[in-house]
C-alpha positions in Angstrom: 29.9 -2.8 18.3 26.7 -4.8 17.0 29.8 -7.6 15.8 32.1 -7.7 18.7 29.2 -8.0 21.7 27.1 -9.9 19.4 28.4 -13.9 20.4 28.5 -12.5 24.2 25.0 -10.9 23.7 23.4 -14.0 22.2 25.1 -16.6 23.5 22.6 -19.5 24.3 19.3 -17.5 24.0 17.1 -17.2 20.9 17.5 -14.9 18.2 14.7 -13.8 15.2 15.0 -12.7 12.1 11.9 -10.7 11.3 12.2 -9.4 7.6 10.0 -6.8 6.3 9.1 -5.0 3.2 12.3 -2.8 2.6 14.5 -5.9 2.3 12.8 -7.2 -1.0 14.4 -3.9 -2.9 17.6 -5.6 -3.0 19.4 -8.6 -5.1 20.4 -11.3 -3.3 18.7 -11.3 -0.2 16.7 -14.6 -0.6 20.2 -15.9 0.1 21.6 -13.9 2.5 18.8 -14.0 4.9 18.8 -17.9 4.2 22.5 -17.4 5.2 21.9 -15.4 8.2 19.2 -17.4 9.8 20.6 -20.8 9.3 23.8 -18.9 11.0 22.0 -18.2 13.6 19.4 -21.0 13.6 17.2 -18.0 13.8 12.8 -19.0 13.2 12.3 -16.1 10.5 9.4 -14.7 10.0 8.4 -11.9 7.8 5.0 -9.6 6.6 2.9 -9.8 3.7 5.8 -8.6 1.0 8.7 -8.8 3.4 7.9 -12.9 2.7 9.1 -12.1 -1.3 12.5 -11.4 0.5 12.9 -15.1 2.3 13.8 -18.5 0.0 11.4 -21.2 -0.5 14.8 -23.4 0.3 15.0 -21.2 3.8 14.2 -24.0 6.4 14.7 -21.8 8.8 11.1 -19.8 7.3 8.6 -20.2 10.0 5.4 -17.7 8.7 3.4 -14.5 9.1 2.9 -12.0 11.4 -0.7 -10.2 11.8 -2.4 -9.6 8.8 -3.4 -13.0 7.9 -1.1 -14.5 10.7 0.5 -18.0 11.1 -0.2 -19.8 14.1 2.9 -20.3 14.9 4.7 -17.1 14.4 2.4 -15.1 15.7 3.1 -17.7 19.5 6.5 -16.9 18.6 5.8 -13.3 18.4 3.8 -12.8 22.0 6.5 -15.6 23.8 9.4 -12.6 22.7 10.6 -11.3 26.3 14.3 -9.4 26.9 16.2 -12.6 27.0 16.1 -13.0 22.6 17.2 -10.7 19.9 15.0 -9.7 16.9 17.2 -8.8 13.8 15.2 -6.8 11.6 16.3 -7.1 7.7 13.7 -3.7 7.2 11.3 -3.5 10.1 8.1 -2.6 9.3 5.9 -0.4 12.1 2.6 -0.3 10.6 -0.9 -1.7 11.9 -1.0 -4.4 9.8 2.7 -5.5 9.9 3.8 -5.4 13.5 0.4 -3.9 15.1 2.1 -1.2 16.4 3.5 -3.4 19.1 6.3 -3.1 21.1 8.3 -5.5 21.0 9.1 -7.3 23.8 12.9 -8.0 23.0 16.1 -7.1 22.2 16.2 -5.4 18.7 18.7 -5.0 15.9 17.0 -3.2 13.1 19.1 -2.6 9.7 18.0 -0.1 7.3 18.4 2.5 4.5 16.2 4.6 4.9 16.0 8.2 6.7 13.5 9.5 9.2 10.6 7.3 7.7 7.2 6.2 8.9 7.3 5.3 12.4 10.5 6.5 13.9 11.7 9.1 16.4 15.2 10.7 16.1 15.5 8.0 12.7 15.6 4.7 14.8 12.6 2.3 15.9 14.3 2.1 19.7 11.1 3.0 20.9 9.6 0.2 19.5 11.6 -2.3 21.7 11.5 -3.2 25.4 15.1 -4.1 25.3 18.6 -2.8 24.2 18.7 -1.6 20.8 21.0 -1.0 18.0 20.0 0.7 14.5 22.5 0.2 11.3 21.8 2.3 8.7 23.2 1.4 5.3 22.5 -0.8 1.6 20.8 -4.1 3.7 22.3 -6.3 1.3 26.1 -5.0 1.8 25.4 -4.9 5.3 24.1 -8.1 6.1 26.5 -9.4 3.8 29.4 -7.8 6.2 27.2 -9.1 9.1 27.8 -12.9 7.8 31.3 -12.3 7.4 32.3 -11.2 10.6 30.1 -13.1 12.7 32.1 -16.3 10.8 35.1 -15.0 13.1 33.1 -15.7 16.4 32.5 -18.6 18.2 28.3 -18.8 18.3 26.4 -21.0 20.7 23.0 -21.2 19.2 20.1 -23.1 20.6 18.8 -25.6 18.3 15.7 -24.9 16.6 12.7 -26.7 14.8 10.1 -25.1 12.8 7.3 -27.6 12.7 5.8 -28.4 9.2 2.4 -26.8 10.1 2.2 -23.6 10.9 -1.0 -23.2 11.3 -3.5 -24.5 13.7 -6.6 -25.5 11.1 -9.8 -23.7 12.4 -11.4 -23.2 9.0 -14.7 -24.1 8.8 -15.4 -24.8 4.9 -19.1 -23.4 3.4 -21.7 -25.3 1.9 -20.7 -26.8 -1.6 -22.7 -23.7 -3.2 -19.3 -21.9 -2.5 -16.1 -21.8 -2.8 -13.7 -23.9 -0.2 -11.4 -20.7 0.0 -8.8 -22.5 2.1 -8.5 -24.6 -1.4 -8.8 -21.6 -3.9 -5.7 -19.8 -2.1 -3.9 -22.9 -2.3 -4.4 -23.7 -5.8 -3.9 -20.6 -6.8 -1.0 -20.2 -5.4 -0.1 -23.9 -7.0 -1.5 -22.5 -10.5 0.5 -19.2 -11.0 3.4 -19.4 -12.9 6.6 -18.3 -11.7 7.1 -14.5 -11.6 3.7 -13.7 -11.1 3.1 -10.8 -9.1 0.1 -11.1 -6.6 -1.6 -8.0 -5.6 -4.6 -8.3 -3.1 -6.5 -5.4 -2.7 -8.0 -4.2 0.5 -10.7 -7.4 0.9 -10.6 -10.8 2.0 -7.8 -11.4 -0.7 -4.8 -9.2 1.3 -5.6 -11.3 4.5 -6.9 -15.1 3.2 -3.7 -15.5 1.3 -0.8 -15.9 3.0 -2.7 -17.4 5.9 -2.9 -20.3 3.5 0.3 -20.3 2.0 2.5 -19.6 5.2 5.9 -20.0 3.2 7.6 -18.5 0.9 6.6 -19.2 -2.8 8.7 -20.0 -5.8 8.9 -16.9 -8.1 5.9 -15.8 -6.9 5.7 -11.9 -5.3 2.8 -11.0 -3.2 2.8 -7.2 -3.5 0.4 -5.3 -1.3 0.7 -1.5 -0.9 -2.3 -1.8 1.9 -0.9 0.8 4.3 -3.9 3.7 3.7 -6.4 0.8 3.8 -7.5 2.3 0.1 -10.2 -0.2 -0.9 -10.8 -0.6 -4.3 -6.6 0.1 -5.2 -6.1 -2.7 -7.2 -7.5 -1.3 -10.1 -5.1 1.4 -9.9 -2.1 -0.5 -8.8 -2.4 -3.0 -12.0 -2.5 -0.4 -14.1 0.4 1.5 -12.3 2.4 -1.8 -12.4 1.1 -2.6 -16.4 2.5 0.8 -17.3 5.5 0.7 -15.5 6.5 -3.2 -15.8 5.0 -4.0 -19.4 7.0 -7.5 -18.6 5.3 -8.9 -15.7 2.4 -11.2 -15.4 0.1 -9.5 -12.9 -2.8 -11.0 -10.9 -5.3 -9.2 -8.5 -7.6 -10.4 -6.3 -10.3 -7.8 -5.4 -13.7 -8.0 -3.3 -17.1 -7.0 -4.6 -17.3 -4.2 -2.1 -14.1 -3.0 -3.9 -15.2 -3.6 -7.1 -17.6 -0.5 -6.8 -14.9 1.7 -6.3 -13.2 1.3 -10.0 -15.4 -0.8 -12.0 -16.7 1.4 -14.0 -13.3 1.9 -15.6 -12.5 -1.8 -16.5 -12.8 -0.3 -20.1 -9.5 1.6 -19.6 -7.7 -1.6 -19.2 -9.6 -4.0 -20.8 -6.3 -4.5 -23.4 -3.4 -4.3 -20.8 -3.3 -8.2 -20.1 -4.4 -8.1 -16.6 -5.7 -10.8 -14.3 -9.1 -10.2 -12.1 -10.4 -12.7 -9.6 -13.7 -10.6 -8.0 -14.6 -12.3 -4.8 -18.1 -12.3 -4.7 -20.0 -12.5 -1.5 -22.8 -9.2 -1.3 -20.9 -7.8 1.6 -18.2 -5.7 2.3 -17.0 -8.5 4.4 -14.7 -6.6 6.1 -16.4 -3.7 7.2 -19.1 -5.5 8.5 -16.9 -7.9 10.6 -14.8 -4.9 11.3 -17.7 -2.7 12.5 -19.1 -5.8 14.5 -15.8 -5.8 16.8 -15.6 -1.8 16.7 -19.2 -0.9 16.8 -20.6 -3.6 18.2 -24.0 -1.3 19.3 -24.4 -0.5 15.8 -27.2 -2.7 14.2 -26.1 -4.8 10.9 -28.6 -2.9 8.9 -26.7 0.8 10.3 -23.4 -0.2 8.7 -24.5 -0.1 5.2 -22.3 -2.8 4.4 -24.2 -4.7 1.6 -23.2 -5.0 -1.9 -25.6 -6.2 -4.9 -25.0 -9.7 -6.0 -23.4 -8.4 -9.7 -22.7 -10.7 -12.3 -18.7 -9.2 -12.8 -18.1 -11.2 -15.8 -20.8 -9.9 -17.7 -20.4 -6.1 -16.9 -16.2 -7.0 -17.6 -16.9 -8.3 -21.1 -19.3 -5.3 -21.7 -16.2 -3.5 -21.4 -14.4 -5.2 -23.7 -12.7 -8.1 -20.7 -12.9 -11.6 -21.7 -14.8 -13.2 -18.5 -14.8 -16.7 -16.5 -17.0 -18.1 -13.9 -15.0 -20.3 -11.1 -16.9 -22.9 -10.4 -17.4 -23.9 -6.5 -15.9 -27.1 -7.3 -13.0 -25.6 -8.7 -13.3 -28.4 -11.6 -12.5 -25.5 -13.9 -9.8 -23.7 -11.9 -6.7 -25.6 -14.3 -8.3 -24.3 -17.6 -9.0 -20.7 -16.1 -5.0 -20.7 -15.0 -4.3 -22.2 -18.5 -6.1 -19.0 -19.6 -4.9 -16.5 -17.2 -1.1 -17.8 -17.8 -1.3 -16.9 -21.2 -3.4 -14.4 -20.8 -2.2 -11.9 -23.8 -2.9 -8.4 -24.7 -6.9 -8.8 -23.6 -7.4 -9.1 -19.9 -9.5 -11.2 -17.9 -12.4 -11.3 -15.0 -12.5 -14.4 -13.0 -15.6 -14.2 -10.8 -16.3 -16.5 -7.5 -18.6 -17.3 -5.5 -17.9 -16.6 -1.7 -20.0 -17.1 1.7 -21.0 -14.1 3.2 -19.1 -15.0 6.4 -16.5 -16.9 5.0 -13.6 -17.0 8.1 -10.5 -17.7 6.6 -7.5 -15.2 7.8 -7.1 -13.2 10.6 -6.6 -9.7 10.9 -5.0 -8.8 14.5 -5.8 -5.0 13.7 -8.9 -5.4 14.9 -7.9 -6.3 18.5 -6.7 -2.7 19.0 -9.4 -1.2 17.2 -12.0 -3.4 19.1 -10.3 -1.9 22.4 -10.4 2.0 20.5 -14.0 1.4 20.2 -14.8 -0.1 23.7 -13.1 3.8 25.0 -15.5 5.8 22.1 -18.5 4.0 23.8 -17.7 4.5 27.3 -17.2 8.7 25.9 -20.3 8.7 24.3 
């Protein structure tokens, strides 16, 4: 049924291909979603790790939604009415993937799984404004079958062009005391050789990155297992990953907030050849801007959100780390990637220096917990 009314469907109107975590479990399907959407001249857009599951060569790849958004997904997004499709290659329900919108459009979501997070009766239908058809099965066999059939039909598709800049530059860059974050993310995205993973813990670093890298990278997999909002996880996570993949090159990003949640045990991992950047700002940036939106009658010094201005590399190499200070410049970023590409059996702590309110990506959570806090108040 999704086959035959699909052309008649579709016809002349816009159609999406949103891709989301679930698809990146599968081989091949950096080329069959570049298939689909050039198909269907479809603007695809994915989440933080659905992104691993789109080609850099996917010209049809057009950004981010919520968590660290890109401008121009996220317009895409809110413009969605009953007159497009969304085809879903995994669809992910969850605050910081989809806000726990509905979506205002037609939906086709494809998937393996059974009765998970988010649906009733085992489809998302409740999750879309429009019609909606669920196809459960192996993704990659089924949009496979998907491109095979819909080369029978005759499809009228709108052209489509995703501008080069998807992002509308706001960023305000700090003093030169600090990092430029805008340019760390990008070098460091530049810097890490290919087959990196990249896990961002539950700080500036899950959010910042993708808003400055807005397309898909080549061999490298941003990996963020941020659902529970588990601050501090990256410690665990790289040492879950070391254990179970003693092959990949792993790099974390992690705040200084987070830090105090497994420091203490760099020791444990000090000779698992592991990658640290702590983003060092005194604050558990955040929170604070979090609780400022939520909160807002809460006074700055009530939300206990200060952290002590540590020096990271030193307490690292206490426990056996080698340690690096990034310079504000970033003058020294090549030889610390020279290091960290190489890094060997003994890992290593890269500390930088961030503004307090450094305002890089955007975190579209907040709106609906800014509105759940405007309803506590008027309780109280």
């Amino acid at each position: 049924e999704l086959v035959s009314n699909f052309a008649r469907k579709t016809n002349g109107k816009r159609v999406v291909l949103f891709v989301g975590e679930e698809a990146i479990r599968y081989e091949r399907i950096r080329e069959l979603t570049t298939q689909l959407a050039r198909m269907l001249k479809a603007p695809t857009i994915y989440t933080q790790i659905g992104v691993s599951a789109v080609s850099p060569q996917n010209e049809y790849a057009a950004g981010h939604v919520m968590l660290g958004y890109n401008d121009y997904p996220l317009k895409l997004w809110k413009s969605l009415t009953t007159n497009d499709t969304v085809v879903c290659i995994g669809f992910d329900p969850f605050e910081y993937s989809t806000n726990q919108d509905i979506v205002e459009a037609n939906g086709v979501v494809i998937s393996n799984y059974n009765n998970t997070y988010g649906t009733k009766n085992g489809t998302f239908a409740h999750r879309f404004k429009g019609d909606y058809q669920h196809v459960k099965g192996d993704i990659a066999i089924v949009v496979q079958e998907l491109i095979r059939e819909l080369t029978k039909q005759k499809l009228e598709r709108p052209d489509v062009q995703i501008p080069k800049e998807l992002n509308e530059n706001r960023y305000i860059a700090p003093s030169k005391r600090f990092t430029n974050m805008q340019l760390f993310y990008s070098e460091l995205a530049r810097l890490m050789e290919p087959g990196t993973v990249y896990v961002g813990d539950v700080c500036m670093g899950y959010k910042d990155f993708q808003r400055v890298n807005p397309r898909p990278l080549n061999g490298v997999v941003p990996l963020y297992t941020h659902q529970g909002s588990l601050m501090g996880k990256t410690g665990g996570e790289l040492l879950g990953m070391r254990l179970a993949r003693p092959d990949l090159h792993l790099i974390g990003v992690t705040g200084d907030g987070c830090m105090e949640y497994f420091g203490a045990s760099l020791g444990r991992t000090a000779n698992l050849g592991l990658v640290l950047f702590v983003l060092r700002n005194g604050t558990h940036g955040l929170v604070d801007w979090g609780l400022g939106k939520i909160k807002s009658y809460l006074s700055p010094e009530r939300r206990l959100t200060k952290v002590p201005l540590n020096d990271y590399v030193r307490m690292a190499k206490a426990q056996g780390w080698r340690g690096a200070y990034l310079r504000p410049d970033l003058d020294n970023f090549e030889e610390i990637m020279k290091m960290a590409n190489s890094v060997g059996e003994k890992s290593l702590l890269v500390q930088v220096n961030v503004h307090p309110n450094d305002d890089l990506g955007q975190n579209r959570r907040l709106e609906g917990l800014q509105n759940q806090g405007k309803k506590s108040l008027v309780t109280m």
